[in-house]
C-alpha positions as CSV (number, residue, x, y, z in Angstrom):
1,X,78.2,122.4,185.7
2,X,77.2,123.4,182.4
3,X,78.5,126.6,182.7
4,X,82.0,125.5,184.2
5,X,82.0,123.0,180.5
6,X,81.6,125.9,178.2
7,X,84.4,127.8,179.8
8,X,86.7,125.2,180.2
9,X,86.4,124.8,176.6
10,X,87.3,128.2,176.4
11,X,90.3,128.4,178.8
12,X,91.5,125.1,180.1
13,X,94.5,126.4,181.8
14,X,91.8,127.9,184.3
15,X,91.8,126.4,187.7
16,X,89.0,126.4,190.3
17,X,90.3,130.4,191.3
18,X,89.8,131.6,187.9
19,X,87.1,129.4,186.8
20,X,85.0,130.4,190.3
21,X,85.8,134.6,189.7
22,X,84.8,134.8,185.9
23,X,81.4,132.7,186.7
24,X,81.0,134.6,189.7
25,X,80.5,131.1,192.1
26,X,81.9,130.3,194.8
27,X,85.3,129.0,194.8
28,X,84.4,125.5,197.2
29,X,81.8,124.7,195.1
30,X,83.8,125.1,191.7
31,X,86.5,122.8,193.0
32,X,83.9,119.9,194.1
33,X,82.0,120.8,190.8
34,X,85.5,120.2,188.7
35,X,86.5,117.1,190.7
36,X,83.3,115.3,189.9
37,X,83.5,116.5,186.1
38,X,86.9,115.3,186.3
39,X,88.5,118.8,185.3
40,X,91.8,120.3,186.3
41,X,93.6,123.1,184.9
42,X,97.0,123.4,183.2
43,X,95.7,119.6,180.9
44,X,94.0,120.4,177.7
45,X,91.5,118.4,178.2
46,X,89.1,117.1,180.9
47,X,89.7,114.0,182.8
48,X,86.9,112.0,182.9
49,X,89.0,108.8,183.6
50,X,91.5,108.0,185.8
51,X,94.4,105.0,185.8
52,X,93.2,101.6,187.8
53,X,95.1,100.3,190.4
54,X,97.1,97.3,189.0
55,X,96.4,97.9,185.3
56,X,98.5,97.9,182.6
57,X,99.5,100.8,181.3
58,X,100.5,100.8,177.1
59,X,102.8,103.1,175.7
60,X,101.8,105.6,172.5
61,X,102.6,104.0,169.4
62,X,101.6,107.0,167.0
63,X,104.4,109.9,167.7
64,X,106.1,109.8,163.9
65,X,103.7,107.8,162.3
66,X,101.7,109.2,159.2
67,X,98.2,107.6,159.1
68,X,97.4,107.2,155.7
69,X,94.2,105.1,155.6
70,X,90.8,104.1,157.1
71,X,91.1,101.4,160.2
72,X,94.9,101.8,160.7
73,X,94.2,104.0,164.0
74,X,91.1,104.3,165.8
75,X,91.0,106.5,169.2
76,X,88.4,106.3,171.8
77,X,87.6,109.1,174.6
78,X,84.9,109.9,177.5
79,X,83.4,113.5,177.5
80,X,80.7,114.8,180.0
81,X,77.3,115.9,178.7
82,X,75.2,118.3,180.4
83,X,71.0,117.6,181.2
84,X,68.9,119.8,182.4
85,X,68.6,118.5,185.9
86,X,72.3,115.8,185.9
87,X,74.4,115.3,183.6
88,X,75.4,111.8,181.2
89,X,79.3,110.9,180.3
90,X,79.6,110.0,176.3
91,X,82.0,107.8,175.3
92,X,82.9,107.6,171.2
93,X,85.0,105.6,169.0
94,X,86.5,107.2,166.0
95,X,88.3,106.4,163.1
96,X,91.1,109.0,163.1
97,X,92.2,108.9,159.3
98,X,88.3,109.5,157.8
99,X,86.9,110.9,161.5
100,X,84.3,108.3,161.0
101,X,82.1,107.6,164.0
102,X,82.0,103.9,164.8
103,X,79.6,104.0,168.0
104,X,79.3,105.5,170.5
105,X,77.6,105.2,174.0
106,X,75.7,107.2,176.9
107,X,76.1,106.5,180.6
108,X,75.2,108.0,183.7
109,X,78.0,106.2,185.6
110,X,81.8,106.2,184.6
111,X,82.1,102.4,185.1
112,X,83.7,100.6,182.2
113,X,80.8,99.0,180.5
114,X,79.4,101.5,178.2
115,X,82.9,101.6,176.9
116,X,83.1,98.3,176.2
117,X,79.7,97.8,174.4
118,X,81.2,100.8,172.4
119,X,84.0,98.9,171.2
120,X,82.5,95.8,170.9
121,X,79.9,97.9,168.4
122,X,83.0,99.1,166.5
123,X,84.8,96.4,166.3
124,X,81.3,94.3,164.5
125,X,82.3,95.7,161.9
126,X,86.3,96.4,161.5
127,X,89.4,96.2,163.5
128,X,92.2,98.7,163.2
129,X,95.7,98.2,163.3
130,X,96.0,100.5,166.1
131,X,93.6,101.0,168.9
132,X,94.6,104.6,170.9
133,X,93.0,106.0,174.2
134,X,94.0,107.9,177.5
135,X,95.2,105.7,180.3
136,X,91.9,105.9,181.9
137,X,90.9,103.0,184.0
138,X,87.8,102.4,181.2
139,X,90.4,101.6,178.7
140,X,93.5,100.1,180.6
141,X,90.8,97.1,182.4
142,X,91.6,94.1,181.0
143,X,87.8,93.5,180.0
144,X,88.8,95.9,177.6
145,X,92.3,95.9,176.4
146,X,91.3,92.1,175.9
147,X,89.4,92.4,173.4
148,X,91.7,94.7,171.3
149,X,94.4,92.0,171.4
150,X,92.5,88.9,170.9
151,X,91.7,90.6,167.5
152,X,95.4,91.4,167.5
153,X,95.1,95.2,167.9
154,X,98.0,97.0,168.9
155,X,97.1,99.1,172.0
156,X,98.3,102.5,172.3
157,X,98.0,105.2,174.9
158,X,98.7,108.9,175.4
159,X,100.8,110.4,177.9
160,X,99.5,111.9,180.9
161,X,98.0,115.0,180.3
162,X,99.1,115.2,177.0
163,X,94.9,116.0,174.9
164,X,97.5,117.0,171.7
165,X,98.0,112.5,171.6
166,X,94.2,112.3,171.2
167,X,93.8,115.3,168.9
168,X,91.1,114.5,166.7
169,X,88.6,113.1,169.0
170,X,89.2,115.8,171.2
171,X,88.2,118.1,168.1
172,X,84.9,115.8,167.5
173,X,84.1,116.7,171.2
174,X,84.6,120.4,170.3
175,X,82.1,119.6,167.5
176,X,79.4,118.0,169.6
177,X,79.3,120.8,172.3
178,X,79.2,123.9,170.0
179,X,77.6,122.2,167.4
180,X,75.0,120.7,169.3
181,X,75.0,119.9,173.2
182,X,75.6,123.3,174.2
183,X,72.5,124.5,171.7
184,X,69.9,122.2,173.5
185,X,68.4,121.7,177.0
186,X,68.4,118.2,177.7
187,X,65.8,117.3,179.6
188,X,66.4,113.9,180.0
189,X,68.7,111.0,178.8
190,X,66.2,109.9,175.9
191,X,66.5,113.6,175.0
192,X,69.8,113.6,175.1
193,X,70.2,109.9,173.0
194,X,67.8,111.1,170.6
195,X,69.3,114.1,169.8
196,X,72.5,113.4,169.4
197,X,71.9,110.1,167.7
198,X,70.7,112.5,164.8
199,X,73.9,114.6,165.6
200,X,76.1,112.0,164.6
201,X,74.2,110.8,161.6
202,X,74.6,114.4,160.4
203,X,78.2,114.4,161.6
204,X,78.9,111.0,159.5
205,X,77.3,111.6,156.5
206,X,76.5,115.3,156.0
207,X,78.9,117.5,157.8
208,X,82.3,118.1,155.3
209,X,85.6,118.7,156.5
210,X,88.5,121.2,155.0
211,X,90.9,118.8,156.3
212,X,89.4,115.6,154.2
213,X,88.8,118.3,151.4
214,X,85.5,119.4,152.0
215,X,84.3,115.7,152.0
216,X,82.1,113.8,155.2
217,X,83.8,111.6,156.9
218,X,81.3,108.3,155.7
219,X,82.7,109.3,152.5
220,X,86.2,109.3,153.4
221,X,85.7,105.9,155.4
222,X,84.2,104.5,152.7
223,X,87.5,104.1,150.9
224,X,88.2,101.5,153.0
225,X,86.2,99.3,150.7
226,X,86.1,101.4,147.4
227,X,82.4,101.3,147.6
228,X,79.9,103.4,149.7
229,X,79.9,102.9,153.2
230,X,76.6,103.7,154.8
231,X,75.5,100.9,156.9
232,X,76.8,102.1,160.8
233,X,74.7,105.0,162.0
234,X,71.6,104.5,159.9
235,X,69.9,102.8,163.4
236,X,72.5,104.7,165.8
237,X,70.6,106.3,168.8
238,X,67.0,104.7,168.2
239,X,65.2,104.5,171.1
240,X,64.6,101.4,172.8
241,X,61.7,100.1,174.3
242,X,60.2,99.5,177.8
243,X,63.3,102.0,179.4
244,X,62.5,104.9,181.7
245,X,65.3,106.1,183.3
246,X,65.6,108.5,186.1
247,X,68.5,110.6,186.0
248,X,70.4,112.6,188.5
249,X,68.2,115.0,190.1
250,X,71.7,116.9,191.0
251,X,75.1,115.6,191.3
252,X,75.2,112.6,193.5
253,X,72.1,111.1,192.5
254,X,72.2,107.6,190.2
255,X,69.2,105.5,189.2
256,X,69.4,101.9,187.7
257,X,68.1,101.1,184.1
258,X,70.4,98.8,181.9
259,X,70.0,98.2,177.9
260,X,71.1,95.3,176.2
261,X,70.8,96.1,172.5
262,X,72.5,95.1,169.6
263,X,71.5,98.1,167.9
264,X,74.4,100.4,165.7
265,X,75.6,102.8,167.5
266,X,74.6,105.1,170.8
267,X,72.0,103.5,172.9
268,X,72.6,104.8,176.4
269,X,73.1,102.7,179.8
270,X,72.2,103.8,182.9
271,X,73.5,101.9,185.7
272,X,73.8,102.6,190.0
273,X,76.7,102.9,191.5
């Protein structure tokens, strides 16, 4: 699975044919491999979530508009992390003016709850004007979408297929695999957590962008205020107590451990399904 990751990163408009002769696997097990990773060829970007029956689909609000400022759009996405022996999905939400990390989450399941701690972590903190995701049934469930509107966020969401809506965060997941997933071994989920709770930390407050002119993205955020903004991911990703999770020992398997935290950013849930 890891393998099938990195070269979809590469080459996204490969489907299970392609993808199963330049890995040199066989074809069946590619296409069962892709389905349960949620990749398809031709989208730019891999489908970890799907639409819910029933639920309300938003249309994208930001085609025209020139974001300007800190909290006018947030985006949210759901990207698949390979272990060792399973794998974990991460969901993030991101400020897309100052690529600010809000929070972020770690699940072995793709149920909608680690989402939704996300975003209740983000919004702790701030709300945006806009809120934008895929039309994944994570974010179109009204346990979600509520939220957004009681603060009065105005929910947007990309078209189908369309990764170029989501651009930025689908860059930040670009960052996290070559930058760091794909340069570790995760042997488990604390591994995982641990690691790439001091990912983002670096992310936020050391790694400088050419696009924000050579600046970090805490810095950028932090004109929200006119003062330093420091406070999110200095506890992101620390590792709880009395938790000893199980993961997949390949790709059916799921164990239950569940965290309620009101830790600052990434504290991962494991849940059964």
């Amino acid at each position: 699975m890891r393998r099938i990751d990195e070269q979809y990163l590469r080459t996204p408009f490969y489907g299970s044919r392609k993808m199963a002769e330049v890995l040199n696997v066989n074809r069946k097990r590619v296409q069962r491999l892709m389905r349960m990773m949620g990749i398809e060829a031709i989208y730019p970007k891999r489908r970890t979530t799907w639409p819910g029956a029933g639920h309300k689909i938003y249309p994208y609000l930001l085609r025209n508009v020139a974001v300007t400022r800190p909290d006018q759009v947030w985006a949210s996405d759901i990207t698949y992390v390979p272990l060792r022996h399973g794998f974990l999905y991460l969901v993030a939400v991101m400020d897309w003016y100052s690529r600010y990390v809000l929070a972020w989450r770690l699940s072995n399941t793709l149920t909608g709850s680690f989402c939704t701690e996300a975003l209740d972590e983000a919004l702790s903190h701030a709300h945006p004007e806009i809120f934008n995701s895929d039309q994944g049934s994570q974010f179109t469930a009204a346990a979600f979408t509520s939220r957004l509107e009681s603060q009065g966020v105005a929910i947007s969401m990309d078209g189908g297929g369309r990764a170029i809506d989501n651009v930025f965060i689908e860059r930040l997941w670009r960052s996290v695999k070559y930058e760091e997933v794909y340069l570790k071994d995760y042997a488990s989920g604390w591994d995982a957590e641990a690691s790439l709770a001091a990912y983002f930390r670096f992310y936020n407050h050391e790694r400088i962008h050419q696009s924000l002119d050579y600046r970090t993205p805490a810095a950028v955020y932090a004109e929200r205020t006119g003062d330093q903004f420091h406070v999110l991911v200095e506890t992101q990703g620390s590792r709880p107590e009395n938790r000893t999770p199980d993961l997949a020992q390949d790709e059916r398997r799921r164990v239950e451990t569940t965290q309620d935290t009101s830790e600052i950013g990434g504290p991962a849930r494991y849940e059964s399904q």
